[in-house]
C-alpha positions as CSV (number, residue, x, y, z in Angstrom):
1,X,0.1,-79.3,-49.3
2,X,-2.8,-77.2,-49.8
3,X,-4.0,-78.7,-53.5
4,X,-2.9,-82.2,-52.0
5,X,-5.4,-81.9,-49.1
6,X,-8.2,-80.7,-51.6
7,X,-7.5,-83.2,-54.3
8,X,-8.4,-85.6,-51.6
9,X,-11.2,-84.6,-50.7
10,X,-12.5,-84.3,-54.1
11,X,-12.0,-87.4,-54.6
12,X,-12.3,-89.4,-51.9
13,X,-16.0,-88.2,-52.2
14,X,-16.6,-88.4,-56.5
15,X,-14.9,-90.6,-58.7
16,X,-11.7,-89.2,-59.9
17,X,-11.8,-90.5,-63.4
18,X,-14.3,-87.5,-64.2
19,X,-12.8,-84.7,-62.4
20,X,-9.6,-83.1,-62.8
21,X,-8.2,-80.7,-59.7
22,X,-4.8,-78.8,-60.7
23,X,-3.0,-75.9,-60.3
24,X,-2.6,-72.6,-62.7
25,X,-0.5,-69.6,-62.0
26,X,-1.0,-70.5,-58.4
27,X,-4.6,-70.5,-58.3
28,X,-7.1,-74.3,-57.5
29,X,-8.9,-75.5,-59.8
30,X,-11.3,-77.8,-60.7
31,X,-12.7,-79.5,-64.1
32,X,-15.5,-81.1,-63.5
33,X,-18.8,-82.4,-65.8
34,X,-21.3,-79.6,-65.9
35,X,-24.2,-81.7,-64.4
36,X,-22.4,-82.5,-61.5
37,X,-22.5,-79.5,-59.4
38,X,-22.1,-81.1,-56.1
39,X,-18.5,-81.7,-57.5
40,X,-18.1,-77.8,-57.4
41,X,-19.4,-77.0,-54.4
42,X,-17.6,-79.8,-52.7
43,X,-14.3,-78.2,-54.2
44,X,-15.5,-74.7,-53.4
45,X,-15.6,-75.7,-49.6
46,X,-12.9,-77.6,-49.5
47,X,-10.9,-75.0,-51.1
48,X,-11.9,-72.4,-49.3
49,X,-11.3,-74.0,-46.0
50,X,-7.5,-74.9,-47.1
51,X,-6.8,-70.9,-48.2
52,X,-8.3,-69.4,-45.4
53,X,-10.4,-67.7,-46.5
54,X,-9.4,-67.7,-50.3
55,X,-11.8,-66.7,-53.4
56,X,-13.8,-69.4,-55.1
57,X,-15.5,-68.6,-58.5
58,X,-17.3,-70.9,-60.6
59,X,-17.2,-70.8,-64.3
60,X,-20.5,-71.9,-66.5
61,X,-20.7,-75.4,-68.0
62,X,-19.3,-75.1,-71.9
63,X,-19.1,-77.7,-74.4
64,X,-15.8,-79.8,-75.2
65,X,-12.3,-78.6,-74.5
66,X,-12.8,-75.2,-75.7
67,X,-15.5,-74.8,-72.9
68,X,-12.9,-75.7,-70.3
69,X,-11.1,-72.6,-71.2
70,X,-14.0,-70.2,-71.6
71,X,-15.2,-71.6,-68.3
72,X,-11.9,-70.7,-66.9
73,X,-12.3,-67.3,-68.4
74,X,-15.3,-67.0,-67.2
75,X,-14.0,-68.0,-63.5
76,X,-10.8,-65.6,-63.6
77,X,-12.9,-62.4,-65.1
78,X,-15.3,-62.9,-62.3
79,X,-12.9,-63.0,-59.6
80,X,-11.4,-59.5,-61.0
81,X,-15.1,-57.8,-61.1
82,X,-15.9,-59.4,-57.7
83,X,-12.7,-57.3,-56.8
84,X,-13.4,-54.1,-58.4
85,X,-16.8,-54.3,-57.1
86,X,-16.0,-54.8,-53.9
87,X,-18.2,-58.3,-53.4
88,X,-16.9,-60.0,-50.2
89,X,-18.4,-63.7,-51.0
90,X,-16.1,-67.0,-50.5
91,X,-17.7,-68.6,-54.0
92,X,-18.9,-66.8,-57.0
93,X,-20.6,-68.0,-59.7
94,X,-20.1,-66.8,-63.4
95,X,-23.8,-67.2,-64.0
96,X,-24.9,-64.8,-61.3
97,X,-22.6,-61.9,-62.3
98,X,-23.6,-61.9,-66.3
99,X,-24.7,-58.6,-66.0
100,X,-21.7,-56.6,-64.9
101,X,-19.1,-57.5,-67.9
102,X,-22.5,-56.1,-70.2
103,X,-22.8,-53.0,-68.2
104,X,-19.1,-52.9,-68.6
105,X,-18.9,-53.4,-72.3
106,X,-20.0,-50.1,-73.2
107,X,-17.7,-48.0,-71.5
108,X,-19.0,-44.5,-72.7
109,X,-22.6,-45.2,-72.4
110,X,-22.1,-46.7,-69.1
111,X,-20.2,-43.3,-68.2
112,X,-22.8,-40.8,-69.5
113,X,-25.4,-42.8,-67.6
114,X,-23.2,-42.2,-64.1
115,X,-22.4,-38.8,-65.2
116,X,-26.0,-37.9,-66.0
117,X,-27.9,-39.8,-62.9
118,X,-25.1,-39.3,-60.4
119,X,-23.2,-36.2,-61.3
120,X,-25.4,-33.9,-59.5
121,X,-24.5,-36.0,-56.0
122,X,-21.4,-33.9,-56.2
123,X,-22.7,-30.8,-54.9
124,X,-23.9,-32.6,-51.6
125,X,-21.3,-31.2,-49.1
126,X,-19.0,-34.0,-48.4
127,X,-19.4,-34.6,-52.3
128,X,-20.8,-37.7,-54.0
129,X,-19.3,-40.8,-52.1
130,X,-21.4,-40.8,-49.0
131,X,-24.5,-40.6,-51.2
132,X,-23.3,-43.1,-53.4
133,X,-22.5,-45.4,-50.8
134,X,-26.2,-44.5,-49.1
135,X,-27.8,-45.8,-52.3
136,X,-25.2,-48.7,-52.5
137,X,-26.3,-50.0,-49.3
138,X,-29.7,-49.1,-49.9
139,X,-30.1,-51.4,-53.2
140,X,-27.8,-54.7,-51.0
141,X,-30.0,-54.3,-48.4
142,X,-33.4,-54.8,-51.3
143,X,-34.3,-51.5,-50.5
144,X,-35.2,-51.5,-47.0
145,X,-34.0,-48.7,-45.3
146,X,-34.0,-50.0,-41.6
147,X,-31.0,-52.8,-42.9
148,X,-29.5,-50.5,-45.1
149,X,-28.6,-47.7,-42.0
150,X,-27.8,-50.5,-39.9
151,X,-25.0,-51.4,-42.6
152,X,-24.0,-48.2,-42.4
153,X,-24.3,-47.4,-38.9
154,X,-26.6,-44.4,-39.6
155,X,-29.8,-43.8,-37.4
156,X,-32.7,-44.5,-39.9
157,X,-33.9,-41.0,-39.6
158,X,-30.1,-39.9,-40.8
159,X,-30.3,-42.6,-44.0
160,X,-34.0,-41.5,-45.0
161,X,-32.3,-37.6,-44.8
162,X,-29.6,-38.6,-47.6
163,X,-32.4,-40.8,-49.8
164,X,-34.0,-37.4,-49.6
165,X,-31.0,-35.3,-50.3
166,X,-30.4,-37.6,-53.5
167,X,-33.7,-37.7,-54.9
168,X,-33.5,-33.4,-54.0
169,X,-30.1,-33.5,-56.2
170,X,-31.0,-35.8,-58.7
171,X,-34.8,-35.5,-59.3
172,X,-35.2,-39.3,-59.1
173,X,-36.5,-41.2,-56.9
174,X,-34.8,-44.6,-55.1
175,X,-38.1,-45.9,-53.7
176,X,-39.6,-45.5,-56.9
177,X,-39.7,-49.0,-59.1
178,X,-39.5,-47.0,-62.2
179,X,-36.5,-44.7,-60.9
180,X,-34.9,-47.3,-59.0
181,X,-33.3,-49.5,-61.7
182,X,-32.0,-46.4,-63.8
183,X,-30.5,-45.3,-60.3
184,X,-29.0,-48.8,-59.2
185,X,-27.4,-49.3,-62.8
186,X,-25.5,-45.8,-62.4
187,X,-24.3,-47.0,-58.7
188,X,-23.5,-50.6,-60.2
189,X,-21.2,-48.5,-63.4
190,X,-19.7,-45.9,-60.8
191,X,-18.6,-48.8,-58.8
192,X,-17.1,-50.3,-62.0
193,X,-16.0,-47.0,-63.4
194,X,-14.3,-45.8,-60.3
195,X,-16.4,-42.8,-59.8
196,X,-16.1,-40.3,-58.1
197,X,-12.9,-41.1,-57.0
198,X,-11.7,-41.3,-60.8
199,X,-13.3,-38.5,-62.9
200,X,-15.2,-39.3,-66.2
């Protein structure tokens, strides 16, 4: 019932010669021509809506046949980082999340760089996870540290303490432009790596 209701829609709205809605291994999906976005997002609400709630991710346009299954590559390995990272979204676009699977693909440099910028965060009593989670929230919240407490539910005088404690245990600095991207890439890797929770 679910697909049937979304198939509808889809088309009931575009013309159905063009698009192609389907199931695989129990997920939705839909093939649609790359220049007709307002296909996907149509799908993407729809689809939503019928799951309650479910994931959406949308692949990048690729040429041919081929494309349709790096596309769909492209949509399931997003859905998996959007999990591991912990990104609560309802749709997710491939193109917007390029730059995790490269952080990823170098597993050891990506571990010496948390290891290096972030190990020290384990001698804060309570260890490293409430720092990392302060810098976390820091970097969502585009460094503002009013929004970034209130995510938290710190006072902002408590959340300005830990961005002092981590640029005391780290010698770097979040509010710092030139500090702050080497500091947000080691948050982005330990939340792909695990860490601290899983040792490198």
């Amino acid at each position: 019932p679910v697909p049937r209701r979304v198939v509808r829609a889809v088309t009931a709205r575009f013309d159905s010669r063009r698009i192609l809605v389907t199931t695989k291994e129990g997920r939705l999906l839909c093939i649609a021509p790359g220049d007709q976005e307002d296909v996907l997002a149509w799908f993407a609400k729809h689809a939503y809506a019928a799951t309650d709630g479910g994931r959406v991710a949308v692949g990048r346009a690729h040429q041919g046949p081929g494309g349709v299954v790096q596309s769909y590559e492209e949509a399931l390995g997003t859905l998996e980082m959007a999990e591991r990272l912990g990104f609560d979204g309802p749709v997710l676009k491939a193109a917007d999340l390029l730059v995790y699977p490269v952080l990823a693909r170098d597993r050891q440099a990506l571990a010496d760089l948390v290891v290096s910028a972030l190990g020290p965060l384990r001698a804060a009593r309570g260890g490293a996870q409430p720092l990392l989670d302060t810098l976390t929230a820091y970097f969502d919240a585009g460094c503002v540290a009013a929004e970034a407490a209130r995510r938290l539910s710190l006072s902002v005088r408590a959340f300005t303490y830990r961005l002092e404690r981590i640029r005391q245990l780290t010698g770097a600095d979040p509010a710092d432009a030139g500090q702050r991207y080497m500091l947000q890439t080691a948050a982005i890797g330990a939340r792909l790596l695990n860490w601290p929770a899983q040792e490198l």
